[in-house]
KEVEXDREN-499598 format. One record per residue: residue number from 1; residue in one letter; chain; x, y, z of N, C-alpha, C, O in turn. Coordinates in pm, 1 decimal, always signed. Example, Ala and Ser with C-alpha at 12.3 -4.5 7.8 and 13.67 -1.06 7.14 Angstrom:
// residues 2
R seq type mol n_u n_v n_w ca_u ca_v ca_w c_u c_v c_w o_u o_v o_w
R 1 A A +1319.0 -569.0 +780.0 +1230.0 -450.0 +780.0 +1320.0 -330.0 +780.0 +1423.6 -331.9 +846.5
R 2 S A +1285.0 -225.0 +708.0 +1367.0 -106.0 +714.0 +1290.0 +3.0 +787.0 +1340.9 +113.8 +803.9
//
This chain:
// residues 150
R seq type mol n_u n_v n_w ca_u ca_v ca_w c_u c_v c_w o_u o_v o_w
R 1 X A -578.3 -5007.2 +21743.4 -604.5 -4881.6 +21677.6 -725.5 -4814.3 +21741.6 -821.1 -4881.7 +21780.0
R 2 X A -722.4 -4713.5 +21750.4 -796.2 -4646.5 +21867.4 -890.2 -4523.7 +21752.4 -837.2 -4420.0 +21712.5
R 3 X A -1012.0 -4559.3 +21721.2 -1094.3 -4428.4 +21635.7 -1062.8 -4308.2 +21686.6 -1017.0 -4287.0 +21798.9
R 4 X A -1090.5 -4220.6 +21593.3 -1088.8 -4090.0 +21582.9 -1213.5 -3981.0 +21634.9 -1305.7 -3963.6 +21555.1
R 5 X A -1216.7 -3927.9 +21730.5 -1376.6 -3913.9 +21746.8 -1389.5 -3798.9 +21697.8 -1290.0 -3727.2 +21687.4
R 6 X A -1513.8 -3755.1 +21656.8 -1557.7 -3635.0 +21578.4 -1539.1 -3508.7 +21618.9 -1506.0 -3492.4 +21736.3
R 7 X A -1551.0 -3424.9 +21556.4 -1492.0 -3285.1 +21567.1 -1631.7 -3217.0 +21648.5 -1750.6 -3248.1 +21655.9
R 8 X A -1548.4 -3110.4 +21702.3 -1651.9 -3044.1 +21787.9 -1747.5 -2965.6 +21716.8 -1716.9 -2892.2 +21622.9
R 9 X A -1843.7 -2978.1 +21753.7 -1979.2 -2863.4 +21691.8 -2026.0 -2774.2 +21714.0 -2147.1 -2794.8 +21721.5
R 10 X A -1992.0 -2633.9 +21738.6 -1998.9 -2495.9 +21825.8 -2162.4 -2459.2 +21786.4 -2197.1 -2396.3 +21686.4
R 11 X A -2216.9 -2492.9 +21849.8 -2380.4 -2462.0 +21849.8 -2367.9 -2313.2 +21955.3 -2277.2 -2303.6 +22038.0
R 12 X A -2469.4 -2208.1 +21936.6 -2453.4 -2096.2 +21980.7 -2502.0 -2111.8 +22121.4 -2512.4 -2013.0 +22194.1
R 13 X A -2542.6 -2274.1 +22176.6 -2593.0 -2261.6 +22314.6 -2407.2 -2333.5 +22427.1 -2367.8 -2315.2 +22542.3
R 14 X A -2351.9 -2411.7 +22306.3 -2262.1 -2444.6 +22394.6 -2141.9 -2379.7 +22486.0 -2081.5 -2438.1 +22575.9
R 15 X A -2127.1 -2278.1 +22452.3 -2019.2 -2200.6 +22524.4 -2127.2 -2158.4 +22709.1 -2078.3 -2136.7 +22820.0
R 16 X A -2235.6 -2161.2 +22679.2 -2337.1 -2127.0 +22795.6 -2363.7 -2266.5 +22880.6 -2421.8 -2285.5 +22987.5
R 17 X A -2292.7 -2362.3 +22782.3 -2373.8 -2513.8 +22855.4 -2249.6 -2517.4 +22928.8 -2254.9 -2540.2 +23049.7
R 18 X A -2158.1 -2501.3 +22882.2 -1993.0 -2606.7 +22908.3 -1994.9 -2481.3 +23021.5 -1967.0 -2538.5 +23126.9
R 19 X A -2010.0 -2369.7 +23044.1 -1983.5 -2287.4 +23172.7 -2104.5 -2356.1 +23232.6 -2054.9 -2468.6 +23225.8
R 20 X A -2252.0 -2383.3 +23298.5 -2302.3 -2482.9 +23376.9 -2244.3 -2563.2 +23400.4 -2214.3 -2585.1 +23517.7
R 21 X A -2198.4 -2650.9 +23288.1 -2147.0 -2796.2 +23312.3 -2052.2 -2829.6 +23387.3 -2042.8 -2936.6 +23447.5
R 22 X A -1936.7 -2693.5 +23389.0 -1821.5 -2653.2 +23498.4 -1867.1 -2659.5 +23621.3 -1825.2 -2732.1 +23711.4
R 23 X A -1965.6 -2572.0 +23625.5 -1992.0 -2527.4 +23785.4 -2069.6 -2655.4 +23821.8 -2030.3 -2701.8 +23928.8
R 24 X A -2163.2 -2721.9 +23766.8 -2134.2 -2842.4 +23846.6 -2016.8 -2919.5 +23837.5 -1945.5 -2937.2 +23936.3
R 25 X A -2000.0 -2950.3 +23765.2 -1830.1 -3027.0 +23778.5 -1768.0 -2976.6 +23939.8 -1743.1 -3050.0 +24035.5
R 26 X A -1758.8 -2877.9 +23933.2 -1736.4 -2781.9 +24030.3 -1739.4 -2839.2 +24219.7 -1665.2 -2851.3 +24317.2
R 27 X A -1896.9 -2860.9 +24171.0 -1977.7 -2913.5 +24338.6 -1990.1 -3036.5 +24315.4 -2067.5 -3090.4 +24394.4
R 28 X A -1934.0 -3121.9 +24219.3 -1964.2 -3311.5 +24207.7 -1929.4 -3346.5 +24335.1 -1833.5 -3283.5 +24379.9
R 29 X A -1971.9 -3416.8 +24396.7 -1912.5 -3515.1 +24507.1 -1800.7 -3655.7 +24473.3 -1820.6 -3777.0 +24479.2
R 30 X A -1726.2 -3606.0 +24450.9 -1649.9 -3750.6 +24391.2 -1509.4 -3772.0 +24475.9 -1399.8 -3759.5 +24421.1
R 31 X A -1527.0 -3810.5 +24635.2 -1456.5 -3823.7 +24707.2 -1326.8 -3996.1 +24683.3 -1210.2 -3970.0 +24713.0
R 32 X A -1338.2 -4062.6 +24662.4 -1329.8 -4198.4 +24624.1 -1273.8 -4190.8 +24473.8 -1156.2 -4224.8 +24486.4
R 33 X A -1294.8 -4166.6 +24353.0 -1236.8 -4186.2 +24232.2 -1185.8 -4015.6 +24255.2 -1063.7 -4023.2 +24241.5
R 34 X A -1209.6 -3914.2 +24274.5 -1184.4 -3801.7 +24257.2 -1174.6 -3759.4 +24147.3 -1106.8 -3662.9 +24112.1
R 35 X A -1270.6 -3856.9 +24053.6 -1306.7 -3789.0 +23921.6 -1406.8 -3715.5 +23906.1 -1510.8 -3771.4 +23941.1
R 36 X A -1424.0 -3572.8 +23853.2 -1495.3 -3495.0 +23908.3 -1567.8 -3469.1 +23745.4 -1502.5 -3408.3 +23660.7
R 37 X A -1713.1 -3524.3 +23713.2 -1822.8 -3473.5 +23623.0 -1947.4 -3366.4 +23679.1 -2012.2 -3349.6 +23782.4
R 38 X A -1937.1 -3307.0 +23543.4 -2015.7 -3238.6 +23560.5 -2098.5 -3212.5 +23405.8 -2025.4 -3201.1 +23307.5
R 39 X A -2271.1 -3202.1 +23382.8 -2350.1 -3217.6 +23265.0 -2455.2 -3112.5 +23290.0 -2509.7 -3093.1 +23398.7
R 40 X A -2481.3 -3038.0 +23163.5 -2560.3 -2953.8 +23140.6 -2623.2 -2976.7 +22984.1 -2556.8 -2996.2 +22882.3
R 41 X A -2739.2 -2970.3 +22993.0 -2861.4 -2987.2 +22921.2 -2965.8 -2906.0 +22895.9 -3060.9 -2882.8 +22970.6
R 42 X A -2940.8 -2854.9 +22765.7 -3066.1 -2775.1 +22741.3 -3174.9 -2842.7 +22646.7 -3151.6 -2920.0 +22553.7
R 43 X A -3274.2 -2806.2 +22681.6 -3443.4 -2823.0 +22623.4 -3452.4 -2801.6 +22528.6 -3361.8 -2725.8 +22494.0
R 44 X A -3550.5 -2838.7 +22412.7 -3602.9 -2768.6 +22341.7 -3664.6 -2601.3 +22309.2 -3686.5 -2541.9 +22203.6
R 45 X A -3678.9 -2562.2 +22452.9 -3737.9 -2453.3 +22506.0 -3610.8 -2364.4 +22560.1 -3635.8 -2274.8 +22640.7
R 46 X A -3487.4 -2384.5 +22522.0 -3416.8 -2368.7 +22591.7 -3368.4 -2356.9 +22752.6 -3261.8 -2316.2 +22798.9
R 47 X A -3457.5 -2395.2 +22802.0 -3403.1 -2380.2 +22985.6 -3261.2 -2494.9 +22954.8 -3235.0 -2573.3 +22863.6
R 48 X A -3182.4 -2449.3 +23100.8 -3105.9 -2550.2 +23138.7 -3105.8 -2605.3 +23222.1 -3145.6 -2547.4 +23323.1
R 49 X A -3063.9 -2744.5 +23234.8 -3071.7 -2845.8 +23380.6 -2914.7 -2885.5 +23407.5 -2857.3 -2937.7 +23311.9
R 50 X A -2868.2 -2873.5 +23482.0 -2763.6 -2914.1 +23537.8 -2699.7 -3027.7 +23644.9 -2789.7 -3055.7 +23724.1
R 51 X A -2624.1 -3074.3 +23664.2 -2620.8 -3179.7 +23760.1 -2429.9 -3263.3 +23778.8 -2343.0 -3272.4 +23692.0
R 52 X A -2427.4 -3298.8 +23892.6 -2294.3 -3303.7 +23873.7 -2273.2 -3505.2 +23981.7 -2353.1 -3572.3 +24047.0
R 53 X A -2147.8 -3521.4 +23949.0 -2175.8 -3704.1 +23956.8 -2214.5 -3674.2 +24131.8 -2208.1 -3561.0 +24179.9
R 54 X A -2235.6 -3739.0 +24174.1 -2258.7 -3785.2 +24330.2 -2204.9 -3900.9 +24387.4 -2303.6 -3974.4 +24391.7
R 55 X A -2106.6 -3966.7 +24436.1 -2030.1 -4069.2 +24466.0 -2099.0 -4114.0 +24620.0 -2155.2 -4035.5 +24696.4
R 56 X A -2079.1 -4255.1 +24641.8 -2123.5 -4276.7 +24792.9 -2022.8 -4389.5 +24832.9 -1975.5 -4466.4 +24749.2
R 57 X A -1996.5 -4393.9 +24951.1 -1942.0 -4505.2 +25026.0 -1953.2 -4624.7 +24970.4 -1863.2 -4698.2 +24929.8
R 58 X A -2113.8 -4647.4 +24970.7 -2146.9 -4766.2 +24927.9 -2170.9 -4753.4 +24776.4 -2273.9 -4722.5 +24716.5
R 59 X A -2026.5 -4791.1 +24721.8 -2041.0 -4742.6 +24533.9 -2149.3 -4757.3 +24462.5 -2188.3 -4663.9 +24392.4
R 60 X A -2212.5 -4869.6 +24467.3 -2312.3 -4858.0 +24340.3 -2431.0 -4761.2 +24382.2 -2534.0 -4765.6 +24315.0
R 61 X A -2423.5 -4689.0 +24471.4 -2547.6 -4614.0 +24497.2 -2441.8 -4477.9 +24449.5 -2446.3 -4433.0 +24564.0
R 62 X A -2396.5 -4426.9 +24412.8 -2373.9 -4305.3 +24320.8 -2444.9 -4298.7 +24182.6 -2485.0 -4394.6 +24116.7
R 63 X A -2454.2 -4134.5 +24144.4 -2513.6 -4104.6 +24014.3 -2425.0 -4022.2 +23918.1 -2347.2 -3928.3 +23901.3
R 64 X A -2472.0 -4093.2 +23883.7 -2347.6 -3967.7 +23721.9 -2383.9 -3859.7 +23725.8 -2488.0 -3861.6 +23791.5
R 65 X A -2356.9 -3738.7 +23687.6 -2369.0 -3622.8 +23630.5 -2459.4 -3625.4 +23522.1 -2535.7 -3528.8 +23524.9
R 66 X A -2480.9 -3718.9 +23407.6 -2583.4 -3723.1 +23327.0 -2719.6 -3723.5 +23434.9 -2797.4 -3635.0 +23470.6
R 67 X A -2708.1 -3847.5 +23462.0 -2789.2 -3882.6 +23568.6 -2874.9 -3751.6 +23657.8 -2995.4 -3736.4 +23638.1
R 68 X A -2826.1 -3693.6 +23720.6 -2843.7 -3602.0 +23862.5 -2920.3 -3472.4 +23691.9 -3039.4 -3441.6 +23688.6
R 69 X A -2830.1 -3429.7 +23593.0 -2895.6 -3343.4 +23528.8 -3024.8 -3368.1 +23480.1 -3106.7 -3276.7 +23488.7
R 70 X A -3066.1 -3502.8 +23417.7 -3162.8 -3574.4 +23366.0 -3247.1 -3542.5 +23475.0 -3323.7 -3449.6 +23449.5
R 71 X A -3257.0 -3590.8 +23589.3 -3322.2 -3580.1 +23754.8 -3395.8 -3446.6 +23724.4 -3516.8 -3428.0 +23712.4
R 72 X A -3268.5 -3337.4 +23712.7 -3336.7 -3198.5 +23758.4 -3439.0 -3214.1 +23626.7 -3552.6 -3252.8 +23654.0
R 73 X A -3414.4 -3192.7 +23514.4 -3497.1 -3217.4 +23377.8 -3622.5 -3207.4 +23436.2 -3700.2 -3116.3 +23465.1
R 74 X A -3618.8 -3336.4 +23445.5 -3789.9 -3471.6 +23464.3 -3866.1 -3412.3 +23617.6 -3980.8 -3439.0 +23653.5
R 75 X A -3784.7 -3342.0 +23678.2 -3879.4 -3242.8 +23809.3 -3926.5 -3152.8 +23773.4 -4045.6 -3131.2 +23795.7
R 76 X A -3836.7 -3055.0 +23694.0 -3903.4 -2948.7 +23658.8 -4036.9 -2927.7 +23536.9 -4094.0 -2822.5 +23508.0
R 77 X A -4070.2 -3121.3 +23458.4 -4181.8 -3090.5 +23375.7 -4096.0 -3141.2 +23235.2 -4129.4 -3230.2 +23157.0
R 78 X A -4028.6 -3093.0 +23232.6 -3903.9 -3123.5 +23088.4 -3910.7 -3223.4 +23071.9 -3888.8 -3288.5 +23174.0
R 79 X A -3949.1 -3324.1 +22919.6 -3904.2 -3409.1 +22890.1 -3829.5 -3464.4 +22798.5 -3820.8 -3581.9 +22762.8
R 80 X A -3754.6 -3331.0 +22749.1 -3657.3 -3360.5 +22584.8 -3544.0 -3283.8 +22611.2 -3540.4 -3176.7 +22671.8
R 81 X A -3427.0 -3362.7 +22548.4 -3325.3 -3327.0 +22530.7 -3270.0 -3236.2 +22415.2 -3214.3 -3310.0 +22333.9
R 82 X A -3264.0 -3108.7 +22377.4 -3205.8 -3123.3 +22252.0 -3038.5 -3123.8 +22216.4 -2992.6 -3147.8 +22104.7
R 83 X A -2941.8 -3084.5 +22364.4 -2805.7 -3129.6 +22351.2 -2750.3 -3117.3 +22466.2 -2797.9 -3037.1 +22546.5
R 84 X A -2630.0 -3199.6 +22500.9 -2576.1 -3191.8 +22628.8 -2437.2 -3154.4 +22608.2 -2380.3 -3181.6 +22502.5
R 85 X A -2370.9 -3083.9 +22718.7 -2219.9 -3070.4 +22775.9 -2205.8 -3208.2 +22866.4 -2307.9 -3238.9 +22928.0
R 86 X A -2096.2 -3290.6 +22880.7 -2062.6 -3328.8 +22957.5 -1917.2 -3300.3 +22942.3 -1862.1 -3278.7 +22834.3
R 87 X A -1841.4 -3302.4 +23095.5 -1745.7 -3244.6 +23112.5 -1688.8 -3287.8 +23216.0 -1736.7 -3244.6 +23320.9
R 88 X A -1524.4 -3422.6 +23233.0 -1537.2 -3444.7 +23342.8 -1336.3 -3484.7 +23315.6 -1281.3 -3513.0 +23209.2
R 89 X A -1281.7 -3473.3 +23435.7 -1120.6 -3481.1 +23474.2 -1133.7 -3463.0 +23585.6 -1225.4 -3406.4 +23645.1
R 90 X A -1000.1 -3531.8 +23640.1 -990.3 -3573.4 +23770.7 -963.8 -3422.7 +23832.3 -919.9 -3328.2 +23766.6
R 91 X A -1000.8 -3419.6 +23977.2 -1019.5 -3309.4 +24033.9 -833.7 -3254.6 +24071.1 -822.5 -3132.0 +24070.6
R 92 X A -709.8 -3326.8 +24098.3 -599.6 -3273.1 +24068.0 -578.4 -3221.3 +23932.8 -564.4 -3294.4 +23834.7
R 93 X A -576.3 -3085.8 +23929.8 -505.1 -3063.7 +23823.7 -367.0 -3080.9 +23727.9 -338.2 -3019.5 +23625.1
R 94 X A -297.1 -3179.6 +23794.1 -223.9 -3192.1 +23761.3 -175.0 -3358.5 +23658.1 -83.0 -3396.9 +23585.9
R 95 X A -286.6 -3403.0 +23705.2 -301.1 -3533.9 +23671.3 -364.2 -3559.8 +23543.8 -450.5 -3477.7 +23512.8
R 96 X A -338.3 -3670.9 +23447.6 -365.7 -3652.4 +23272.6 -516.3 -3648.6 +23284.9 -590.7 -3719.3 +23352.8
R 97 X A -551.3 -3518.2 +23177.4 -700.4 -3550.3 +23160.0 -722.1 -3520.6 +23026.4 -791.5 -3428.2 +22983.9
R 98 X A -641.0 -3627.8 +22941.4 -649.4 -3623.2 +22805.2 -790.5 -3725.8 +22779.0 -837.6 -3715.8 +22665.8
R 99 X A -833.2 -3784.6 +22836.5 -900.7 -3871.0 +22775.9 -1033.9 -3803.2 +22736.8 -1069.8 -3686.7 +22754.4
R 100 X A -1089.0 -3893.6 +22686.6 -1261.5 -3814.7 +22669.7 -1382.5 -3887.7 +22741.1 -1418.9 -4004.8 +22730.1
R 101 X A -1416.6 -3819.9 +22791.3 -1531.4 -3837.2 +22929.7 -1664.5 -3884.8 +22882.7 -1765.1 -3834.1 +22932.2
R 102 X A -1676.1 -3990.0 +22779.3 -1828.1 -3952.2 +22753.1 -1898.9 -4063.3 +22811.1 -1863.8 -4179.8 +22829.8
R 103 X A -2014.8 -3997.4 +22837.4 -2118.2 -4053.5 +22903.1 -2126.3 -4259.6 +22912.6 -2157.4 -4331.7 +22817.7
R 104 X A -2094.8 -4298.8 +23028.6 -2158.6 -4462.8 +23053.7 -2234.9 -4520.2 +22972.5 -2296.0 -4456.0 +22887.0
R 105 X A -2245.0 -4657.2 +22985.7 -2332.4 -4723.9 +22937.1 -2423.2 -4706.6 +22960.2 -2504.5 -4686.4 +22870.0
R 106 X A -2462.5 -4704.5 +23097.4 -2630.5 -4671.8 +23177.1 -2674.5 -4539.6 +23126.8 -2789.8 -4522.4 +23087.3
R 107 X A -2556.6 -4415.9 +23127.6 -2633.5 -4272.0 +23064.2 -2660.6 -4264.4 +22982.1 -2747.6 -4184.7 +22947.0
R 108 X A -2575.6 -4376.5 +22875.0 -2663.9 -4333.5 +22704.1 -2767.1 -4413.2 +22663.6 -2833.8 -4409.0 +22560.2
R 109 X A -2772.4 -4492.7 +22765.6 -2931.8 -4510.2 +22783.7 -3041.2 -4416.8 +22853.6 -3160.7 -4421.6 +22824.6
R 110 X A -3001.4 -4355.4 +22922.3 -3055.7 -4257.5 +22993.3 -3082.7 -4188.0 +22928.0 -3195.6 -4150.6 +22960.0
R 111 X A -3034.5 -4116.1 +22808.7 -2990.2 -4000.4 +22774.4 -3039.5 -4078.3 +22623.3 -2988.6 -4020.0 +22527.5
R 112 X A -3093.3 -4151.0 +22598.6 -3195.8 -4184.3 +22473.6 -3291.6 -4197.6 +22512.9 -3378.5 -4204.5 +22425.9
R 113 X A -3353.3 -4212.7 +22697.3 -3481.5 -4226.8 +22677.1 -3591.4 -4051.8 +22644.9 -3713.6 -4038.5 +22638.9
R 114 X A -3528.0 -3992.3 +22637.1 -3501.7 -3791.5 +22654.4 -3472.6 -3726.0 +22514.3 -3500.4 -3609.9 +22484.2
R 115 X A -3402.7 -3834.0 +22421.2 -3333.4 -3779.0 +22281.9 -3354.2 -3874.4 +22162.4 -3370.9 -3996.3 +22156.5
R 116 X A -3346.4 -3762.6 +22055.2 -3376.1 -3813.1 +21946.9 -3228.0 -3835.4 +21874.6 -3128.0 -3765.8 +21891.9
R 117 X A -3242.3 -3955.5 +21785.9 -3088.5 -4014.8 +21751.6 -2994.8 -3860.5 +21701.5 -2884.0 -3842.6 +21752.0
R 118 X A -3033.1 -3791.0 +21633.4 -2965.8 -3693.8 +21603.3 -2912.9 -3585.7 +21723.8 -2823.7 -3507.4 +21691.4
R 119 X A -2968.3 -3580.2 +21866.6 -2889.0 -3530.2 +21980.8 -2776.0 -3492.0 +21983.4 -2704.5 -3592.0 +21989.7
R 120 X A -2683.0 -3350.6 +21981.6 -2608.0 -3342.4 +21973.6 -2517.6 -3401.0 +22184.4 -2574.5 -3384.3 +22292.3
R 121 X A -2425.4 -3441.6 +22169.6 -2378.9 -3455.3 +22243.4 -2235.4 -3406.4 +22258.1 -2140.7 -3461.9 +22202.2
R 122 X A -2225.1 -3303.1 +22333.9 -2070.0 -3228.2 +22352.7 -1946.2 -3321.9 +22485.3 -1985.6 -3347.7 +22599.0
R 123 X A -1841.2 -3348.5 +22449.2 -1777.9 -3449.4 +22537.0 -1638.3 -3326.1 +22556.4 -1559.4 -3301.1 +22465.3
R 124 X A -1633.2 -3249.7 +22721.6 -1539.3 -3172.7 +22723.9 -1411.7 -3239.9 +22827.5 -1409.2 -3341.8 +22896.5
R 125 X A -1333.0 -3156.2 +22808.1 -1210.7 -3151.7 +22914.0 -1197.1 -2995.1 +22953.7 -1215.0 -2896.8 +22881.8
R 126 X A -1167.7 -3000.6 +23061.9 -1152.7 -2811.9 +23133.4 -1158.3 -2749.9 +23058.2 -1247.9 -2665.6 +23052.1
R 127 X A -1053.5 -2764.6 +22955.1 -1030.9 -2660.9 +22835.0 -1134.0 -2616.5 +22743.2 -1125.7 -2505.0 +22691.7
R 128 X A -1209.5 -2677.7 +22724.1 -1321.9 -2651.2 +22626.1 -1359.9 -2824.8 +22577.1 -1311.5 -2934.6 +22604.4
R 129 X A -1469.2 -2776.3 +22494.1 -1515.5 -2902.1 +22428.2 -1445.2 -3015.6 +22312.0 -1419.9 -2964.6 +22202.8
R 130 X A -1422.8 -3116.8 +22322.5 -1345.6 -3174.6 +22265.6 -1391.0 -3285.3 +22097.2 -1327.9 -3342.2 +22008.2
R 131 X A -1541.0 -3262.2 +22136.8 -1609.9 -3432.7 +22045.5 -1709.4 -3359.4 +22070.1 -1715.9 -3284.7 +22167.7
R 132 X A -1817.0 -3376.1 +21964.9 -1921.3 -3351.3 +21954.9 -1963.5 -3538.3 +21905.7 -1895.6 -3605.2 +21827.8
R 133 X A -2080.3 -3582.2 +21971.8 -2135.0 -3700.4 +21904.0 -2267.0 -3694.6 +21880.0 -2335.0 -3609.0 +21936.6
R 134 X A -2325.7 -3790.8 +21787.0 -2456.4 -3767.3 +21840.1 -2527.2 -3899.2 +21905.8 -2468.0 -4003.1 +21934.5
R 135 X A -2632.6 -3879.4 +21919.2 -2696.0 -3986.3 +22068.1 -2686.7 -4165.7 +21948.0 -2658.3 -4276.5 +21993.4
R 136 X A -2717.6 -4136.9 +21811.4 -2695.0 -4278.0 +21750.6 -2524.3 -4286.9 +21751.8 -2478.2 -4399.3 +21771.6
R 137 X A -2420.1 -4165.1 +21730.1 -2327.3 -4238.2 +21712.2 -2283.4 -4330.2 +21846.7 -2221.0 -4436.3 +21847.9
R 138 X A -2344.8 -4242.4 +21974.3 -2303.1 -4363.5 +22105.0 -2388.1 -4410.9 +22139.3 -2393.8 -4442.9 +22258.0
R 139 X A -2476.4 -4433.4 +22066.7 -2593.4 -4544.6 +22086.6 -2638.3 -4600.1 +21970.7 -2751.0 -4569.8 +21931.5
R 140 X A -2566.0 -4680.9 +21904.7 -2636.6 -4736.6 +21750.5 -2723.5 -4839.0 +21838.5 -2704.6 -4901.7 +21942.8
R 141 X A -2822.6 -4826.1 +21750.7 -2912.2 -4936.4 +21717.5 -3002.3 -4980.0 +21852.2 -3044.4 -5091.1 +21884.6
R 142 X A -3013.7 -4869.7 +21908.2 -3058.5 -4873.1 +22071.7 -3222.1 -4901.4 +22076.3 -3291.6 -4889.4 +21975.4
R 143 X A -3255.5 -4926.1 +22157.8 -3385.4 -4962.8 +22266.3 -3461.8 -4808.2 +22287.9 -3382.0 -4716.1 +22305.1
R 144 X A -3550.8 -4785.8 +22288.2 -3595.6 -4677.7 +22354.6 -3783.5 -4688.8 +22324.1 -3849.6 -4779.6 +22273.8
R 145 X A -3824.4 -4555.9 +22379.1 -3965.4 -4568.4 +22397.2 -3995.5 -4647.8 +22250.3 -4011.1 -4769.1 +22264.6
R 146 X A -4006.9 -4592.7 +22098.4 -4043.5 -4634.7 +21972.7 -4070.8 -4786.1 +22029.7 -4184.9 -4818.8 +22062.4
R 147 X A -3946.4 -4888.0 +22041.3 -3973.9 -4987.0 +22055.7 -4070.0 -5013.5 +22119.5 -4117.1 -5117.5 +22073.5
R 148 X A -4131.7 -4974.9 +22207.6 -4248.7 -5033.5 +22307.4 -4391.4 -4925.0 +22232.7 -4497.2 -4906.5 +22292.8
R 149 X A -4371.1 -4887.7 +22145.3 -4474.3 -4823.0 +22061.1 -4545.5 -4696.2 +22150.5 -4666.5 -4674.8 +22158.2
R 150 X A -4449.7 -4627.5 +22208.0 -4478.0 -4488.6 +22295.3 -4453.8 -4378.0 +22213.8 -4468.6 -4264.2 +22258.3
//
C-alpha cells in the first residue's frame, strides 16, 4: 500500500519558483540517468536561488539540484530557507513521469540544515506542482544544528 502524499499548497511565491525551477531543470546536466532536476528556493527575504542536478562520469561526484541551489544560497550570504520547488522527469518527454521527485536522503538533510521543520516543500512534475510537504514530514525526527546546541 503505497501513502497518499499531501495536497499541494499554492503559496503566492510558487507559481514564480516552479518557473525557476523549470529553467534550471532546463540546463541540468543529466547525461547518464537523463533524469533531468531542477530546484528553486526562496529566502526569507525573498530572493531566489536556483540550481539544477549536475551528473559526472564518475557518478558519485554529481550534485542534485537541491544541492547546486543550496550552493548558490550559502554564496550569496543566505542562510534560510523558507520554501522550495523541486521539479524533476526524465528529459524524453515521452517517457512516464508520474512519479514524485522529492528530494534524496542526503538533500533532506541538506535542506534541514537551512529549514525550519515547518518548511514548505513543493514536489513538481512539468505540469505543475504535485505535493506540498513539509521539511518534518520528510524528515521526522531529524539531526540538525539544535542538536549540537547552534
Amino acid at each position: 500500500m503505497t501513502a497518499t502524499p499531501p495536497a499541494p499548497v499554492p503559496t503566492p511565491a510558487v507559481p514564480a519558483l516552479f518557473t525557476t525551477a523549470a529553467a534550471a531543470r532546463d540546463h541540468a546536466h543529466a547525461p547518464y540517468s537523463r533524469f533531468l532536476v531542477g530546484a528553486a528556493i526562496r529566502t526569507p527575504d525573498g530572493a531566489v536561488f536556483a540550481g539544477g542536478n549536475v551528473e559526472n562520469a564518475a557518478y558519485p561526484q554529481g550534485q542534485c539540484a537541491e544541492a547546486s541551489a543550496i550552493g548558490a544560497m550559502v554564496a550569496a550570504g543566505a542562510r534560510r530557507i523558507a520554501e522550495i520547488v523541486v521539479i524533476g522527469a526524465p528529459a524524453d518527454p515521452a517517457a512516464d513521469a508520474s512519479g514524485l521527485c522529492t528530494p534524496c536522503g542526503g538533500c533532506r538533510q541538506r535542506l534541514r540544515e537551512f529549514s525550519a521543520p515547518d518548511t514548505l516543500i513543493h514536489v513538481a512534475g512539468p505540469e505543475g506542482v504535485r505535493a506540498t510537504f513539509t521539511m518534518d514530514q520528510l524528515l521526522p525526527f531529524s539531526f540538525g544544528p539544535d542538536n549540537l546546541s547552534f
